[in-house]
C-alpha positions, 0 to 999 in steps of 0.5 A, a space after each residue: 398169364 395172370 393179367 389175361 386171367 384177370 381180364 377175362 374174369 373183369 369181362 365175365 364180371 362185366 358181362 354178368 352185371 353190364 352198367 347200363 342195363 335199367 337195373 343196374 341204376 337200380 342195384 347202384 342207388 341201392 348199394 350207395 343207400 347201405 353203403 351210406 348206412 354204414 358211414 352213418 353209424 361209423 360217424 356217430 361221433 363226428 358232431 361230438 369230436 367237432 363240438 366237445 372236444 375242444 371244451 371237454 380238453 379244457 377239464 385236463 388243463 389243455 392248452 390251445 397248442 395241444 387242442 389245436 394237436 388233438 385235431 392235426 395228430 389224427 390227420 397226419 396219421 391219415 396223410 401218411 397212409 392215404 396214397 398208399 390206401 388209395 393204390 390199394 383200392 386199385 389193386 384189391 378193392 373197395 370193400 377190404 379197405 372200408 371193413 379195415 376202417 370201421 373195425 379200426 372206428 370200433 377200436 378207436 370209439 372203445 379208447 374214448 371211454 378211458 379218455 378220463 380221470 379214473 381208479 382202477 384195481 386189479 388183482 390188488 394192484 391199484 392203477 390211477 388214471 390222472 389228467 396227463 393220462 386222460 389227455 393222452 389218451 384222447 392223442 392216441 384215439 384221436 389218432 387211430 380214429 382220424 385214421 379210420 375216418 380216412 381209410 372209411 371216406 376214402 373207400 367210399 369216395 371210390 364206392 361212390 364214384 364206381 356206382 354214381 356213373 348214371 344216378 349224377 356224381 354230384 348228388 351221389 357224392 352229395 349223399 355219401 358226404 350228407 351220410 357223415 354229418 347225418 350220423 353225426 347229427 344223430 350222435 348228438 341226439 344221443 349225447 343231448 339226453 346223457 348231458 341233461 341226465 349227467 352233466 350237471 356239477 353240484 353248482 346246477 351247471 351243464 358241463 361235459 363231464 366225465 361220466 357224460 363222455 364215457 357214457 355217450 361213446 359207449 354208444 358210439 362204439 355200439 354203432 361202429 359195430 353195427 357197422 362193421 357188421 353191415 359192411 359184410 351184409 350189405 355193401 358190394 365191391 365195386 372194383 370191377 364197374 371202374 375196370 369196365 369203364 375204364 375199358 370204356 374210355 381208353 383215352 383216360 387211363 391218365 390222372 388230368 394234372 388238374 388235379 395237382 391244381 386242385 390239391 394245392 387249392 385244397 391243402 391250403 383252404 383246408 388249413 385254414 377252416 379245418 385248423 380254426 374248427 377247435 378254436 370257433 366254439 372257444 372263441 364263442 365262449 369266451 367273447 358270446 356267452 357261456 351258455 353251452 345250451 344257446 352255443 349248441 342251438 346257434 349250430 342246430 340249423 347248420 347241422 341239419 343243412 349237412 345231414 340232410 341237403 348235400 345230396 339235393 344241392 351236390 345235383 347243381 354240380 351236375 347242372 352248373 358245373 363244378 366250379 360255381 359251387 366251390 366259388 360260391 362255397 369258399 366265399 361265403 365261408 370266407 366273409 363267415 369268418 371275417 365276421 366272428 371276431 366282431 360279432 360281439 361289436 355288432 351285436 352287443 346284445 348277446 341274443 342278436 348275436 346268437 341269432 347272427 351266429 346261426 343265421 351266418 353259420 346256416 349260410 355258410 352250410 348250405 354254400 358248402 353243401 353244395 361244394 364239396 360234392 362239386 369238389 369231389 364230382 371233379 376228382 371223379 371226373 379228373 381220373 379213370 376207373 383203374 385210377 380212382 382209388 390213387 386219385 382220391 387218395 392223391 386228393 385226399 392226402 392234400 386234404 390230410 395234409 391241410 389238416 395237419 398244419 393248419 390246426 397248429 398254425 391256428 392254435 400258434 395265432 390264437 395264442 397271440 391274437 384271439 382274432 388272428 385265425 379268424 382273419 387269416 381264414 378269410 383272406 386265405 378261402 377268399 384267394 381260393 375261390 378266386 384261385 379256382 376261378 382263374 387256374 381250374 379247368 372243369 373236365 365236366 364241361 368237356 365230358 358233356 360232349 361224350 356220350 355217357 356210358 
């Protein structure tokens, strides 16, 4: 009884909002812009994560096995929940799971501020915050904030999906993932100002301190809740148009087991440059310079390629395939990799080098804004609408998965060899892009020859 209930209220819905009235489209690009909105503000923190993190560690005594921890902790908290997530999608919608992550994001952005050395008294009881508790600290926000940001993409790539049927998966997905580094990008605008106002120690020095720390993620917690206030405004549930197009296309109300294929490819190349992310800007310092201003100038131009081209260049998944994009990006990250640890060879000079770092990291960019839209656009076209949400969650527990060994992998190699997870990460997308070459099968040249609904 409750099944038939369920399908007539599914036909009501469907009647009441059809998908391809002319205004549908319009509702649908419109609900994608407030639902990017959300993502942006939640991510305020994501340049800073990438970026700080790893130096400002280094402040409490981190070691490279426990920076390489602050990256994989937060992914295994996320791997263990996504299937379950992901079926939960489909049984009660996009919009609960999304508000759970951005409430989770505020409370995560809040324990960042105490990720610090401090002296706190309280009814005359004196409690003191020493290195070992700013540490732990930063492990258990890292923890619940990688969860959020799990629960957060995840939701949204099945928003995205949902409402991306006429407006172009590529693009569509393109512009959900440009909305995470956009926010980041702005997160850092926000950081720059604190830097130069209290980031200087008494030797005239720019460093990430802890004041600079505390200060700028006041503002990140400001924003997630700007966030979550949004989230109940302006984003809409979307469950019910997958449930129309799946009534629309009986013949896929099957996962394609490509997409085994796919998570196989994805875990393992995920590994690799997720795990070797905390161990770039420390191998830079370390062999390039110092200077956290040249550092930070030498990533400007790949930060902007993320914030504002994935929805441009995810459409050529739309014209081209997916599988080019993804070639092309795994490839060129690769050789961007085999690059690093001999820059400084190449490059004595230390501006050349620095020059060479943002020309190669820009390359690297714009290949891979193109391809993970692509990557995603497949995932949509892999499964069906009452299937989305265990798809993505399927895809991205691999994801999860790549990066919850990969940074320990890493940080085990960097310890031995500075150079060791730099090569390793070539080789390893190099046989990735090759591996999608010869065992992916793009469902969107088959999908081509149906009409679209």
């Amino acid at each position: 009884m409750q099944q038939t209930i369920d399908k007539v209220t599914d036909d009501i819905s469907a009647v009441q909002e059809p998908l391809d009235v002319p205004g549908r489209s319009v509702d649908a690009r419109r609900s994608l812009q407030n639902l990017q909105t959300v993502i942006r503000l939640a991510s305020l923190a994501t340049s800073a994560l990438v970026i700080a993190l790893p130096i400002y560690s280094s402040n409490f005594g981190a070691s490279g096995l426990e920076k390489g921890l602050l990256f994989a902790i937060p992914a295994f908290m996320t791997a263990i929940a996504r299937p379950i997530i992901g079926k939960g999608l489909d049984m009660f919608g996009r919009k609960l799971f999304l508000t759970i992550g951005v409430a989770i994001m505020f409370v995560a952005m809040l324990m960042f501020i105490f990720a610090r050395e401090f002296t706190l008294t309280i009814g005359g009881v004196t409690f003191v915050s020493d290195a070992g508790f700013a540490v732990t600290m930063l492990f258990l926000a890292r923890s619940v904030q990688g969860f959020a940001v799990g629960t957060i993409l995840l939701s949204s790539y099945a928003i995205t999906a949902d409402l991306a049927r006429q407006t172009g998966r590529g693009g569509s997905f393109g512009s959900t993932e440009e909305a995470q580094y956009r926010g980041g990008l702005f997160g850092g605008l926000i950081a720059i100002p604190v830097l130069f106002l209290f980031g200087f120690d008494p030797n005239g020095e720019l460093r990430i301190t802890e004041s600079v720390w505390s200060i700028v993620f006041v503002f990140y917690a400001i924003g997630a809740l700007m966030a979550l206030i949004l989230v109940f405004r302006t984003v809409p549930e979307t469950r019910q148009y997958a449930l129309v197009e799946a009534e629309a296309e009986p013949q896929r109300q099957r996962i394609d087991p490509q997409l085994y294929v796919l998570m196989a490819i994805v875990m393992c190349t995920t590994a690799s440059s997720y795990g070797l992310a905390p161990f770039i800007l420390t191998y830079i310092q370390d062999h390039l310079t110092q200077n956290l201003i040249w550092i930070a100038a030498a990533y400007i131009p790949a930060a902007l390629t993320w914030a504002f081209l994935p929805s441009r260049l995810g459409a050529i998944a739309d014209r081209v395939g997916r599988k080019p994009p993804m070639i092309t990006g795994l490839s060129m990250s690769g050789l961007f990799s085999l690059t690093i640890p001999f820059m400084s060879m190449i490059f004595p000079n230390t501006g050349l080098a620095i020059l060479a770092l943002t020309a190669f990291a820009t390359i690297e960019a714009v290949c891979y804004a193109a391809a993970v839209p692509a990557e995603q656009a497949m995932v949509a076209d892999m499964t069906g609408g009452k299937q989305r949400g265990i798809g993505f969650g399927l895809y991205t527990l691999a994801q999860s998965m790549g990066q919850v060994f990969g940074p320990l992998i890493m940080g085990t190699l960097y310890d031995v060899d500075r150079s060791g997870p730099f090569l390793a990460n070539a080789v390893i997308l190099i046989i990735g892009s090759v591996l999608v070459w010869f065992f992916l099968h793009d469902p969107a040249e088959k999908n081509k020859k149906q009409p679209v609904r």
